[in-house]
VEXDREN-2710 file (C-alpha; in Angstrom, 1 decimal):
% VEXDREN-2710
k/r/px/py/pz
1/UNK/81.6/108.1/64.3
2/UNK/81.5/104.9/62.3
3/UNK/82.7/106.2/59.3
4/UNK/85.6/107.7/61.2
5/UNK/86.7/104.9/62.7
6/UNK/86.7/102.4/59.7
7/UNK/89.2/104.8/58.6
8/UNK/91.7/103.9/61.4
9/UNK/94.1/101.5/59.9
10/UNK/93.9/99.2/63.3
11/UNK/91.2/96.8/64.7
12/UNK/88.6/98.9/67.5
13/UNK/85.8/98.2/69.4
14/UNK/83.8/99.5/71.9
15/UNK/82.2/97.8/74.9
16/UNK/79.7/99.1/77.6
17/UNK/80.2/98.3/81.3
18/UNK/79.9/94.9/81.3
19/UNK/82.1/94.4/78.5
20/UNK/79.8/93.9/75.8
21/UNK/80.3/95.3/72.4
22/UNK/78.4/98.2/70.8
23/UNK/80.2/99.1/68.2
24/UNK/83.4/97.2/65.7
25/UNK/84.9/99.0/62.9
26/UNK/85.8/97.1/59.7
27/UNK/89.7/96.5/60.4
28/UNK/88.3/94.5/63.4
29/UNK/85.8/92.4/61.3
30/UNK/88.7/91.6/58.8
31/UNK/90.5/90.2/61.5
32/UNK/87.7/88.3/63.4
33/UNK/85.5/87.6/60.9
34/UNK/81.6/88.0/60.9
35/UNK/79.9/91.3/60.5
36/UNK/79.1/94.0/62.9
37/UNK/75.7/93.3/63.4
38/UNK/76.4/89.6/64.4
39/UNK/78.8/90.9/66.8
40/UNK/76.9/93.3/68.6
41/UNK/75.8/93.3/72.3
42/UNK/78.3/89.8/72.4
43/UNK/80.6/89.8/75.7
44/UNK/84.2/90.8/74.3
45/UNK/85.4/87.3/76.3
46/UNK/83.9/85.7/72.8
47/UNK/87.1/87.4/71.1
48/UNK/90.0/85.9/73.3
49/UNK/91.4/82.8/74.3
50/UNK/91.0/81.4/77.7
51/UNK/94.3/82.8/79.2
52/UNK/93.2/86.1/77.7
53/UNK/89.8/86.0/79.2
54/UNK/91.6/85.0/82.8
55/UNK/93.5/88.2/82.1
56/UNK/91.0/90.4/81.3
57/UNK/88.9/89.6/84.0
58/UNK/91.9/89.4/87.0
59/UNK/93.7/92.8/85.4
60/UNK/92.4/94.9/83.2
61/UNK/89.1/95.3/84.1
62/UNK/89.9/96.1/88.2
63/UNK/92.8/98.5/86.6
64/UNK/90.1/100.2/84.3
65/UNK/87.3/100.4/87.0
66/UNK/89.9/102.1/88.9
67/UNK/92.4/104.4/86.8
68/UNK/89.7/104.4/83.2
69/UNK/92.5/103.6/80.9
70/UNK/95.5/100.5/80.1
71/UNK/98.2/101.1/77.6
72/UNK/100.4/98.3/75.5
73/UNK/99.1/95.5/77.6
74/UNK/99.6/91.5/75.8
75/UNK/96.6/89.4/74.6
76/UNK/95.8/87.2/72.1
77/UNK/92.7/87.1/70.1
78/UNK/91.0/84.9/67.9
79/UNK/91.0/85.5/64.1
80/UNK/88.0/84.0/61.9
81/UNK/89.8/80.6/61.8
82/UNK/90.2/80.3/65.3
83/UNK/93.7/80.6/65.4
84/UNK/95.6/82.8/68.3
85/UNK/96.4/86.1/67.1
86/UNK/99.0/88.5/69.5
87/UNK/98.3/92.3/70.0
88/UNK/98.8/94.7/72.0
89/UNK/95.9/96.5/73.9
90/UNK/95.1/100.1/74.9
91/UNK/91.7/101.0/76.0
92/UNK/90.4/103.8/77.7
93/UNK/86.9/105.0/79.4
94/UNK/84.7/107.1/78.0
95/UNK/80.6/108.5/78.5
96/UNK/78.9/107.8/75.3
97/UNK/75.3/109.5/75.8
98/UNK/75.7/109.6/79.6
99/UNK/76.7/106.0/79.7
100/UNK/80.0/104.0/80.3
101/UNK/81.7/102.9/77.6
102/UNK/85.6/101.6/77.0
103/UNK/87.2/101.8/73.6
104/UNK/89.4/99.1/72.8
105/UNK/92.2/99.5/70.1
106/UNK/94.1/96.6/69.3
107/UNK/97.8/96.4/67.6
108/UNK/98.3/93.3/65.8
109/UNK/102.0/91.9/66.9
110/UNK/102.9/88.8/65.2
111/UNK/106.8/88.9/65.7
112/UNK/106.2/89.1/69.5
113/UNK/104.0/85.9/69.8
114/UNK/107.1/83.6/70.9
115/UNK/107.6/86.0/73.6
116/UNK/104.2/86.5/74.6
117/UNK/103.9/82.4/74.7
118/UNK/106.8/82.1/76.5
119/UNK/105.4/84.7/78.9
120/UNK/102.3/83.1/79.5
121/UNK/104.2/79.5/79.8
122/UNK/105.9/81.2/82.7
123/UNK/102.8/82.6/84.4
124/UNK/101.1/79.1/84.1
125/UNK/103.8/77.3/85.4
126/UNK/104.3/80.1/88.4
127/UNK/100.4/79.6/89.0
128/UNK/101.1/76.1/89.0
129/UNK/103.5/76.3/91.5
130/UNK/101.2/78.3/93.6
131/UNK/98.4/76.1/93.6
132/UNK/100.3/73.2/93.9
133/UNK/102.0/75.2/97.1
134/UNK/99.1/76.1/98.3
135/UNK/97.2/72.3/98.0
136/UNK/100.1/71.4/100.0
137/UNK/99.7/73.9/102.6
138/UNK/96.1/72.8/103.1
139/UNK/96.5/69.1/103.3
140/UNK/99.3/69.6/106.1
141/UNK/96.3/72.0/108.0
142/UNK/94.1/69.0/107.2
143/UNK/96.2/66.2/108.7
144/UNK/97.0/68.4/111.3
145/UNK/93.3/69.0/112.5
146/UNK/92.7/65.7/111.5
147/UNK/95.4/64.1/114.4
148/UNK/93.7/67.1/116.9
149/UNK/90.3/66.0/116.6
150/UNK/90.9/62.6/116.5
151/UNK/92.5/63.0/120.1
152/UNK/89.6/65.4/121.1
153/UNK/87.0/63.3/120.5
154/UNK/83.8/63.2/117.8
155/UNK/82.5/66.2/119.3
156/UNK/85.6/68.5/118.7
157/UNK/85.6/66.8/115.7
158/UNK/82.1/68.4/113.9
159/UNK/82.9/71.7/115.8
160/UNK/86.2/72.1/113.9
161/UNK/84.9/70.8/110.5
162/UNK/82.2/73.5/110.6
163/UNK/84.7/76.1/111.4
164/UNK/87.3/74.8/108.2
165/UNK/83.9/74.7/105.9
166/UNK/84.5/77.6/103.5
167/UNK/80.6/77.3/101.4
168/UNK/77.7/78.3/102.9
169/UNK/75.5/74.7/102.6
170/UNK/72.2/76.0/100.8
171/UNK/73.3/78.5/98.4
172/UNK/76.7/77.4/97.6
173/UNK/78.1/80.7/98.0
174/UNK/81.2/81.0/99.9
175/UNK/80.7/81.9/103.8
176/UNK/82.2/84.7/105.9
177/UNK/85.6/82.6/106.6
178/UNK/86.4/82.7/103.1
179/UNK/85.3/86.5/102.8
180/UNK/88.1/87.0/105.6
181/UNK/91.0/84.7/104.0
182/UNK/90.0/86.5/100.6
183/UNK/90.1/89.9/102.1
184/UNK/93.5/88.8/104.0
185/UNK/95.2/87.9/100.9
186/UNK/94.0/90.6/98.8
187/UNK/95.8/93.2/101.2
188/UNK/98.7/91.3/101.5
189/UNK/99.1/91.2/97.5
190/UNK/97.9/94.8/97.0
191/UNK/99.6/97.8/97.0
192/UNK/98.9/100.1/99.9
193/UNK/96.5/102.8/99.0
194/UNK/94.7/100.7/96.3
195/UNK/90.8/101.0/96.5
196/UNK/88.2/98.0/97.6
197/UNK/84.8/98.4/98.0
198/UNK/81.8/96.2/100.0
199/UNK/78.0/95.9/99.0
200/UNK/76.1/95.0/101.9
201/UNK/72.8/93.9/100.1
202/UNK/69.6/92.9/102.4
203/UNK/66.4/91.3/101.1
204/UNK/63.4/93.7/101.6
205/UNK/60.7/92.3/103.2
206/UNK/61.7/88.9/103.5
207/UNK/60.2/87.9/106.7
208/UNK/57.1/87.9/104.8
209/UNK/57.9/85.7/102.1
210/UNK/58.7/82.5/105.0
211/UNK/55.5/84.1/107.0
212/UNK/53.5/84.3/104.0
213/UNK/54.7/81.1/101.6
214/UNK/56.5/78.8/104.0
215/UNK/60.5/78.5/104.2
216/UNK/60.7/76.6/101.2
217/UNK/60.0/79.5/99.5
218/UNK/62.2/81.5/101.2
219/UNK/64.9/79.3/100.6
220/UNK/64.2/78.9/96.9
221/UNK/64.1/82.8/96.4
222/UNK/67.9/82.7/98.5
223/UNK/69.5/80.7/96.1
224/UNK/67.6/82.0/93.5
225/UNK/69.2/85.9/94.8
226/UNK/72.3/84.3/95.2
227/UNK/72.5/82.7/91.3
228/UNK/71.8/86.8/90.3
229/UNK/74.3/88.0/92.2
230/UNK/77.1/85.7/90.7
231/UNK/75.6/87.1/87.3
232/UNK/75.9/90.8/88.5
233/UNK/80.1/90.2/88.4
234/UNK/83.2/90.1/87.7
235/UNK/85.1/86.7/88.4
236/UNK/87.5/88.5/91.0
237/UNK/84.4/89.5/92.6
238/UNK/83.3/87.2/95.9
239/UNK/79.4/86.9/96.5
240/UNK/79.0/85.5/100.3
241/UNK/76.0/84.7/102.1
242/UNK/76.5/86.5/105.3
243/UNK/73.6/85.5/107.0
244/UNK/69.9/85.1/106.7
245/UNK/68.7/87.2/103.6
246/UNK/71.9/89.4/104.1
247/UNK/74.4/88.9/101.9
248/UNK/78.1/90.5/101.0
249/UNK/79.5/91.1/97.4
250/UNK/83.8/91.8/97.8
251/UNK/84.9/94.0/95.1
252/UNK/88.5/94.2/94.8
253/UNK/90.5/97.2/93.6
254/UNK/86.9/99.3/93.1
255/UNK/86.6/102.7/93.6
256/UNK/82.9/104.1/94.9
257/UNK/81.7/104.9/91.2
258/UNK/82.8/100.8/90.1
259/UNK/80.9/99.9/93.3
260/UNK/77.7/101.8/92.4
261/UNK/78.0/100.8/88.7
262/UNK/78.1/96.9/90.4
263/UNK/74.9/97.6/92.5
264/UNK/73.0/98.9/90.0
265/UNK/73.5/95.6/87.7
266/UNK/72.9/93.8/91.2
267/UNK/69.5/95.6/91.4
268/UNK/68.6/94.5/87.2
269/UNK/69.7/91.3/87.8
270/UNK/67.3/90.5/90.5
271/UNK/63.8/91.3/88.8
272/UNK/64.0/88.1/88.1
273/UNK/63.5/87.1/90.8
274/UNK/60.0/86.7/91.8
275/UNK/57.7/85.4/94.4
276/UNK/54.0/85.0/93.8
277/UNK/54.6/86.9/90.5
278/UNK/56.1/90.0/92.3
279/UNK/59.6/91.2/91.8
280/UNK/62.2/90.9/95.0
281/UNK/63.7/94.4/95.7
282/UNK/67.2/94.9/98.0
283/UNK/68.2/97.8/100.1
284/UNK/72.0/98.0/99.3
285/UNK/74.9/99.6/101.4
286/UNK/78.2/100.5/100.0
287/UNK/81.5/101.3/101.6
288/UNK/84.5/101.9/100.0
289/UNK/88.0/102.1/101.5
290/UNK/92.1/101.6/100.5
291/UNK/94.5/99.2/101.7
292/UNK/96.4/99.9/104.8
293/UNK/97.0/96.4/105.5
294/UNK/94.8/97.3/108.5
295/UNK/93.4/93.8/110.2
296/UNK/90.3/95.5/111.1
297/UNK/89.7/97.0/107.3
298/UNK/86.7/94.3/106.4
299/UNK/84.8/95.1/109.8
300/UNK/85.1/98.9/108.9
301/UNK/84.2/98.6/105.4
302/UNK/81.5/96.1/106.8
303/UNK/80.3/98.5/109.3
304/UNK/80.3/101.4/107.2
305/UNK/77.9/99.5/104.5
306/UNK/75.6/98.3/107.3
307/UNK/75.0/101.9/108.4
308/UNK/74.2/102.4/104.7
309/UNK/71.5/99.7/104.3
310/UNK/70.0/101.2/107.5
311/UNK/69.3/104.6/105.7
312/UNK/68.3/102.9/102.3
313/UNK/65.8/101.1/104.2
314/UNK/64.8/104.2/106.1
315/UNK/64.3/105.7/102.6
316/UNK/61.8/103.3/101.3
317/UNK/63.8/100.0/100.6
318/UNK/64.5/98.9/96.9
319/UNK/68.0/101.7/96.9
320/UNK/71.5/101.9/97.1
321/UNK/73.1/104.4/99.4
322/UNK/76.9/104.6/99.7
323/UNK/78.1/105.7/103.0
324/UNK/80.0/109.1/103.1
END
């Protein structure tokens, strides 16, 4: 397989689930510099500039974990002087020994680079325009709460300010509000009939840890799962703690086999976490669903994964089941 494809007159590379390389043929090495060896088992984000990396992790990978392949898509990557080079991308998914893989073939386009630039202008300035919308929007809700409470009194005041508080205070992870406005706006953007999936993920045994080693412990191994789970992925992803040692990870435009793929790296990630010298298992729930632009979608898919941890616990903890 290597021999053949050094032979392709293109640059290729193939990546495992997580997007790091396994395998570069020589076209791509001429290109990027370095040698294969050096480049193995680095994330493929090390190839591209930022607003490639944004757009790898906001677009292609949700469009691979859901149709396994992209075709003539615009990125830039970096050659072996750092300088921006514009191709166009195909990739597709493959099983290579029974594991995931994507192959990535890359056409090197330099006479479309002013358009790609002035394509990616455009999106920043549109993004720009969004957030700066948006920031807008949010300081009118803030002076607007801010005139209520003032005419309320100091105890409407904290009772409000919890409720616009988006970040759950000892982890840093975002809270269920924020799962709900994220949720909102994702099937509002999506197209009707697109895929999302929940992982409902419950410490086991955790009662033990605060009876056994005090609640310092327990909240040390908290943020300590919650630091994992932002590891376990992808930056469209939301990790929220839902409450005590239960906690919620959002996956946007995934179908059930990208969910389960995402809790298995959830359950490698958190070996290492330890207490006493003992690893910390999870029973996780997953529920998958489309968008109907249903209100009550989260609370089913939410439902539906609690259901799940139920029966994983029921099977001996340290699982993932997905509901059927």
């Amino acid at each position: 397989m290597d021999t053949l494809i050094n032979q392709i007159p293109c640059p290729i590379l193939l990546t495992d689930a997580t997007g790091h390389i396994l395998m570069t043929n020589t076209n791509l090495l001429q290109l990027v510099g370095g040698t294969a060896e050096q480049w193995k088992n680095k994330p493929l984000e090390d190839l591209l500039p930022p607003p490639s990396r944004i757009f790898l992790q906001t677009h292609l990978w949700p469009i691979l974990y859901h149709e396994a392949l992209v075709k003539e898509i615009h990125m830039q990557l970096y050659d072996s002087q750092k300088q921006r080079v514009p191709v166009l991308v195909n990739c597709q998914r493959i099983f290579r020994n029974g594991q995931e893989s994507y192959y990535w073939v890359f056409f090197v386009a330099y006479e479309r680079s002013q358009f790609e630039a002035e394509l990616l202008k455009a999106r920043s300035e549109a993004q720009q325009m969004s957030e700066n919308l948006a920031q807008a929007n949010t300081q009118l809700n803030i002076l607007h709460k801010q005139l209520s409470l003032y005419t309320e009194g100091i105890e409407v005041e904290n009772r409000e300010l919890s409720e616009i508080s988006q970040t759950d205070p000892l982890t840093g992870l975002a809270n269920r509000r924020a799962l709900e406005k994220t949720v909102t706006n994702w099937q509002l953007q999506s197209n009707v009939g697109i895929c999302a999936s929940v992982l409902l993920i419950d410490a086991d045994h955790f009662k033990r840890v605060n009876d056994e080693y005090g609640h310092d412990e327990g909240d040390r191994v908290l943020v300590e799962l919650a630091r994992q789970f932002q590891e376990s992925i992808r930056l469209s992803d939301l990790v929220v703690r839902y409450g005590g040692e239960e906690f919620i990870i959002w996956l946007p435009s995934v179908d059930k086999t990208g969910a389960e793929f995402t809790a298995q790296r959830v359950h490698k990630h958190i070996r290492q976490v330890q207490v006493a010298g003992k690893p910390i298992t999870v029973s996780i729930g997953v529920a998958t669903s489309v968008n109907t632009l249903d209100p009550e979608l989260l609370q089913e898919l939410i439902t539906h994964a609690d259901k799940a941890v139920y029966q994983a616990k029921g099977e001996g903890r340290n699982r993932t089941i997905h509901f059927e």
